[in-house]
ROKETI-51145 format. One record per residue (C-alpha): x negated, y, z. Coordinates in Angstrom, 2 decimals. Each point is the difference from the previous one (the first is absolute). Example, Ala and Ser with C-alpha at 12.3 -4.5 7.8 and 13.67 -1.06 7.14 Angstrom:
REC        c1        c2        c3
REC    -12.30     -4.50      7.80
REC     -1.37      3.44     -0.66
//
This chain:
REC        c1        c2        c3
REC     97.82     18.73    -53.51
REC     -2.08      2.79     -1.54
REC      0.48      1.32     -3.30
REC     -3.35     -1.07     -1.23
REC      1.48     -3.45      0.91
REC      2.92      0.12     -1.85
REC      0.51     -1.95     -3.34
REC      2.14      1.53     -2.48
REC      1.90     -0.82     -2.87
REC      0.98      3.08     -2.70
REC      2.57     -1.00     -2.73
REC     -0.47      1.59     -3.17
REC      1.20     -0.46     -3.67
REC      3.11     -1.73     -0.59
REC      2.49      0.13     -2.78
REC      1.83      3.10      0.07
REC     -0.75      2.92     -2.48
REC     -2.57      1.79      2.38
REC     -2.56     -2.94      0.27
REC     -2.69      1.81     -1.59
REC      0.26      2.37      2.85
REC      0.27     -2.36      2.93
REC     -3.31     -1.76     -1.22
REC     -1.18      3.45      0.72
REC      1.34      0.48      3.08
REC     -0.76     -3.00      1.06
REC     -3.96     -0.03     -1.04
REC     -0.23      3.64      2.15
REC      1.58     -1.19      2.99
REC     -2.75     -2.98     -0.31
REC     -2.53      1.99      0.07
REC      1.28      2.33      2.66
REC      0.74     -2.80      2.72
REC     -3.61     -1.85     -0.88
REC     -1.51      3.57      0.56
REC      1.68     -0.28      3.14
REC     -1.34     -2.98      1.11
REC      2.83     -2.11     -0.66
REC     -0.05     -3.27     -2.38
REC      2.98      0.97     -2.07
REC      0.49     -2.37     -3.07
REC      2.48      0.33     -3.04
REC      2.66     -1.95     -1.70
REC      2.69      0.09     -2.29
REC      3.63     -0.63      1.33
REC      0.48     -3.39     -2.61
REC      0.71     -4.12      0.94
REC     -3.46     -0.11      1.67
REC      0.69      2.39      2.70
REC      2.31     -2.11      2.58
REC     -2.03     -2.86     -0.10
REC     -2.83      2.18      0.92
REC      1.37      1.98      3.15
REC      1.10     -3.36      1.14
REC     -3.66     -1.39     -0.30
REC     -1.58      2.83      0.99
REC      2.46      2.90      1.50
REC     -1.71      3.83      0.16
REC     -0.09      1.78      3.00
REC      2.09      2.29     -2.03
REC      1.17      1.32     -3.40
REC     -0.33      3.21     -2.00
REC      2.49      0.08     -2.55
REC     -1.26      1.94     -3.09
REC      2.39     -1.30     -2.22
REC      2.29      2.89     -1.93
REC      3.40     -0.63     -1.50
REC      2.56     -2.43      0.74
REC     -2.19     -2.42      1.59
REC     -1.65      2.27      2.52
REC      2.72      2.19      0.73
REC      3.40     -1.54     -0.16
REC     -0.65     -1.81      3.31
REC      0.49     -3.97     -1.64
REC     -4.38     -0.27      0.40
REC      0.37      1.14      3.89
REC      2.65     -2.37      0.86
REC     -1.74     -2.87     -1.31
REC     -3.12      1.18      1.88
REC      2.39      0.23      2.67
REC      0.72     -3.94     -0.42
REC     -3.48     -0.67      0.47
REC     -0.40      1.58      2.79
REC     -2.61      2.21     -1.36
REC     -0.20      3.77      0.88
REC     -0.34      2.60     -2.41
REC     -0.86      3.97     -0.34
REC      3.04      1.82     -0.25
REC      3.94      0.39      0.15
REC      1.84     -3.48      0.42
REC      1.85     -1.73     -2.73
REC      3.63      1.98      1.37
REC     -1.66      2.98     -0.39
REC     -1.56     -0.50     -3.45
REC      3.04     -1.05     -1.35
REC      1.66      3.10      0.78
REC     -2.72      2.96     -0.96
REC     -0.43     -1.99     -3.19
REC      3.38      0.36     -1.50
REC      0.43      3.86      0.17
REC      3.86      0.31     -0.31
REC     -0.13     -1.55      3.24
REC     -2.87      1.82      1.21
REC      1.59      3.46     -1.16
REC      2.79     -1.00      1.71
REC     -1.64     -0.77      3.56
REC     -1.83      3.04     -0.19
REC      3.02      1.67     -0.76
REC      1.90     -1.03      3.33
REC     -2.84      0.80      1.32
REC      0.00      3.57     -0.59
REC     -2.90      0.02     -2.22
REC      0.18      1.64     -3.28
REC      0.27     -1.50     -2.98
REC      1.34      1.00     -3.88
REC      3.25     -0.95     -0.33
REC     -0.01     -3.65     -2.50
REC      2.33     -2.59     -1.41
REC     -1.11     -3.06     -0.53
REC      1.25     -2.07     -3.20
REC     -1.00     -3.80     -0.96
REC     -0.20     -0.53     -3.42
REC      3.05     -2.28     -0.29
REC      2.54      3.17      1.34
REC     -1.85      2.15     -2.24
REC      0.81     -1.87     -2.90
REC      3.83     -0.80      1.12
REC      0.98      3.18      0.52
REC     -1.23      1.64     -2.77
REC     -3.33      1.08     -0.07
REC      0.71      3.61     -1.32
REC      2.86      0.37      2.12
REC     -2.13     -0.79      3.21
REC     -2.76      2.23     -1.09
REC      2.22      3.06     -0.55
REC      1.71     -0.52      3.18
REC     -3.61     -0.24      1.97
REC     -1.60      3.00     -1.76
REC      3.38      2.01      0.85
REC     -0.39     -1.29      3.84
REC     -3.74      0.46      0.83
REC     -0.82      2.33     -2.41
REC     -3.28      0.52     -2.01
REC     -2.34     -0.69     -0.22
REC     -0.30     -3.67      1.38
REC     -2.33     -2.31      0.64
REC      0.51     -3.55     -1.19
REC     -2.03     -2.75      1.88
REC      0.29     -4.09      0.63
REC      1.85     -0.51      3.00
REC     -2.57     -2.35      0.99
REC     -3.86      0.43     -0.93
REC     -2.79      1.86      0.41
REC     -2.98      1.87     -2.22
REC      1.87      2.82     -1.46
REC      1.15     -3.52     -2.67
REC      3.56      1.10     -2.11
REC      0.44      3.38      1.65
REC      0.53      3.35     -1.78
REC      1.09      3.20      0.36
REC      2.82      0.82     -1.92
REC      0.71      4.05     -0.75
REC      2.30     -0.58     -3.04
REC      3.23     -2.03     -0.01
REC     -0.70     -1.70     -3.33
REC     -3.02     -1.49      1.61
REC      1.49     -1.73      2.77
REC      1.55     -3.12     -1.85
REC     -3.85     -0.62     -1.24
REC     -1.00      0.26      3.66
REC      2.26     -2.18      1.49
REC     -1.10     -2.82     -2.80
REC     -3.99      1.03      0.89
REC      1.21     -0.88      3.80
REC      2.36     -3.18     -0.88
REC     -3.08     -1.55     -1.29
REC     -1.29     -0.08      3.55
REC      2.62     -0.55      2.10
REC      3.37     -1.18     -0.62
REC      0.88      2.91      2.36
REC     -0.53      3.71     -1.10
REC     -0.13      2.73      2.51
REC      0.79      3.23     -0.78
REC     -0.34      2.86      2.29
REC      0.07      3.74     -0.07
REC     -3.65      1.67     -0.87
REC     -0.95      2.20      2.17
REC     -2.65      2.81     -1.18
REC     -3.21      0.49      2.46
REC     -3.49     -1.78      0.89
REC     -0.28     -3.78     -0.21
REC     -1.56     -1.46      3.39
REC     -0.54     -3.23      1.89
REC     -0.84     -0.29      3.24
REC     -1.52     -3.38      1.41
REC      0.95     -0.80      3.87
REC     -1.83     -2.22      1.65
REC      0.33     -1.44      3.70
REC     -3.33     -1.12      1.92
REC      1.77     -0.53      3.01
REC      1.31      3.14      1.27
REC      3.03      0.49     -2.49
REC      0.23      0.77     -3.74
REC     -1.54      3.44     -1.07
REC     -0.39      1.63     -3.14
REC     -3.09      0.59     -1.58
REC     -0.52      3.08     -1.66
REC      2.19      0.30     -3.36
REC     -1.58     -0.68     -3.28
REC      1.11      2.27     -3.03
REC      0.82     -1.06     -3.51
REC     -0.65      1.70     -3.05
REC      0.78     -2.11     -3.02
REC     -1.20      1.54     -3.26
REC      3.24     -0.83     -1.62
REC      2.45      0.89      2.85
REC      0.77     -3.43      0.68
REC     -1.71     -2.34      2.16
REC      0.71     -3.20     -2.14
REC     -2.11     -3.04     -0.12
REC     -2.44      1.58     -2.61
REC     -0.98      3.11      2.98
REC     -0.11     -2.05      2.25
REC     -2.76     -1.91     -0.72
REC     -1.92      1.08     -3.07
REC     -2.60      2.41      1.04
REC      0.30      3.88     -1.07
REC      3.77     -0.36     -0.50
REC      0.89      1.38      3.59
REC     -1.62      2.47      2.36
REC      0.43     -0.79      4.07
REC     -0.67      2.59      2.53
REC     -0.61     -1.43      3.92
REC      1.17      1.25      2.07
REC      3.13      1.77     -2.07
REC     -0.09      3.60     -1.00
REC      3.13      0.77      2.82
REC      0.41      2.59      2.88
REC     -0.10     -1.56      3.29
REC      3.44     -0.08      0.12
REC      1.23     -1.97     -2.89
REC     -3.30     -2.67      0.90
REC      2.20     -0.07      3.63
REC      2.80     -0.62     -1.80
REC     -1.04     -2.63     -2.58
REC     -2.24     -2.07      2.29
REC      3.19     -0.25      2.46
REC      1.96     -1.03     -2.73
REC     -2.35     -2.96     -0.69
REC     -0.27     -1.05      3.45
REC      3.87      0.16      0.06
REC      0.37     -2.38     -2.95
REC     -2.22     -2.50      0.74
REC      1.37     -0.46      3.76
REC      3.71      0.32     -1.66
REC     -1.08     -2.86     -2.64
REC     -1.40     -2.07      3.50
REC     -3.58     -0.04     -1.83
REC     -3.25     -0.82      1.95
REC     -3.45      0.71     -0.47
REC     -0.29      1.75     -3.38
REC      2.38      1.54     -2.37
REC     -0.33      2.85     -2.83
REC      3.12      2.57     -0.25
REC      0.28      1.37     -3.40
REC      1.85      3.28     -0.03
REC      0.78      3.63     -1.66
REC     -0.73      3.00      1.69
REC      2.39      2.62     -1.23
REC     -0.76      3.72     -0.68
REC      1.29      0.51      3.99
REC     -2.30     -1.89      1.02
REC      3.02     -3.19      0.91
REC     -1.21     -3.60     -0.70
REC      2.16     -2.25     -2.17
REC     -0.81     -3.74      0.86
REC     -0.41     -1.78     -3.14
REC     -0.68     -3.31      1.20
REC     -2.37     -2.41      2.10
REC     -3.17     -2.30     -0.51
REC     -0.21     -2.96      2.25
REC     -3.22     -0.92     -1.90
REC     -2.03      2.86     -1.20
REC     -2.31     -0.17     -2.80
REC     -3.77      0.03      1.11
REC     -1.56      0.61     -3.07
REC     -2.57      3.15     -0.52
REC      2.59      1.46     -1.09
REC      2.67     -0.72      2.62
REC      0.97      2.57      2.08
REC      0.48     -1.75      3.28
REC     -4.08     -0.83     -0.23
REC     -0.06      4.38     -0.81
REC      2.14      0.55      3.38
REC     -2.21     -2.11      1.91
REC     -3.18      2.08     -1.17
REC      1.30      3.28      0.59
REC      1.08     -1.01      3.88
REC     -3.53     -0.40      0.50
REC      0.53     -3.74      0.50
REC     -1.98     -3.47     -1.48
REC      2.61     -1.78     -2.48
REC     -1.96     -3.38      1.03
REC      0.23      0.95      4.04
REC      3.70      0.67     -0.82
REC      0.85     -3.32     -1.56
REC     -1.89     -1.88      2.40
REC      1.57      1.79      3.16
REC      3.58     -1.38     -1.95
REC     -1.00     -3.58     -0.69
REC     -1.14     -0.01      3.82
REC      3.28      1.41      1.44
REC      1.95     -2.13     -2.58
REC     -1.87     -3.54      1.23
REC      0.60      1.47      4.00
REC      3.72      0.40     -0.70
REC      0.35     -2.85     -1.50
REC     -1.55     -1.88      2.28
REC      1.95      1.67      2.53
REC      3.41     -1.10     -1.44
REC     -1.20     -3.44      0.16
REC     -1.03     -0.47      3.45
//
């Protein structure tokens, strides 16, 4: 089967904080397969959509849904039930890069680095005192400290905390998120993501996109209202530290066991080290996005790109089927 044969399904919306931004993602990567010659068609992940892969299944999915129901792996193992194959890590996979303790601590073993973390749910927080526990963790990692959901995505209940007194107003910010707060040691340098993509002949990294947030902080707010943040493709590094971070994204999303696409989110320190901060199983696509920015500056067709992984991701399948 040709691409220009291929029927596809991209799921987009949802009910998780960042819907506004998968409608977005999910209306460019419309428009990118149909300029590729592929009849691509969107829905939202609600009571309607089993009933419809049954009746009519896609030759495959594009999963453009952000939060907890694209990326916590529950949406790919149901798609997995049905027997219908999808763009992207499997539902294993998801599960693990979405709840970054457990990432961290993967890439850790690994021999990747990371900042150093603790992890705290809201219920030991509370039992143990919370001033108590947030003494003892700006004593152990030091400031200042970034405070972040352990699960979640869009920059949503992170902050940067340079002050000890702010850090109990953080940690509510973040428990209004996640009933999970992560809280890890800040490291000082340039924010980058790099997007790797497979099309067949193993993941590589695309060249590293830059982030400049007006504020300092690349929150929900920089990330997608316009003029708040300045991005620079490919990133203003020497040769060397580009060597080093786009090795370092390759390294996380084979450690993770991702396919086809990922985004690496990291800290390049004044050495020119990378500090993996976490991983993206499903990237935003917006204009803003940066995976869509990576793709550009490698000289390569975002729509060609998605349509040479909905074709590879209907062959495999089919292969594991026959």
């Amino acid at each position: 089967m040709g691409t220009t044969d291929l029927r596809v399904l991209v799921l987009a919306g949802g009910l998780s904080y960042e819907r506004d931004v998968s409608l977005k993602s999910g209306r460019r990567v419309i428009d990118a397969l149909r300029a590729a010659g592929i009849d691509a068609q969107q829905r939202d992940a609600d009571v309607s959509l089993l009933p419809a892969l049954r009746s009519d299944p896609p030759d495959a999915v594009v999963i453009a849904l952000h939060g907890a129901t694209g990326e916590d792996g529950s949406l790919r193992g149901v798609l997995d039930l049905c027997d219908v194959p999808y763009v992207g890590c499997d539902a294993l996979a998801s599960r693990l890069a979405w709840d970054k303790p457990s990432a961290k601590a993967v890439l850790r073993e690994a021999g990747i680095p990371t900042p150093d973390w603790v992890a705290l749910p809201h219920d030991r927080f509370s039992e143990l005192g919370a001033v108590a526990v947030l003494e003892r963790i700006a004593s152990r990692l030091g400031l200042p400290l970034m405070v972040k959901p352990a699960q979640g995505g869009s920059g949503l209940g992170a902050a940067v905390v340079r002050d000890e007194s702010a850090l109990p107003a953080a940690m509510v910010g973040c428990f209004a998120y996640d009933s999970t707060a992560l809280v890890e040691r800040y490291v000082t340098g340039m924010d980058v993501a790099v997007t790797v993509i497979d099309l067949g002949d193993g993941p590589q990294a695309l060249p590293a996109v830059e982030i400049v947030p007006r504020n300092g902080v690349y929150d929900y707010a920089a990330r997608y209202t316009a003029g708040l943040t300045t991005w620079h493709t490919p990133a203003r590094l020497d040769s060397a530290a580009a060597g080093a971070v786009a090795s370092a994204a390759v390294a996380a999303h084979n450690a993770l066991g991702l396919r086809d696409l990922s985004r690496v989110d990291m800290i390049v320190d004044e050495s020119g080290a990378p500090h993996v901060l976490e991983v993206n199983v499903a990237p935003g696509m917006t204009e803003t996005s940066l995976m869509p920015m990576a793709i550009q500056a490698a000289g390569l067709d975002f729509g060609k790109v998605l349509a040479s992984m909905v074709s590879r991701a209907a062959t495999r399948t089919a292969s594991l089927s026959s």
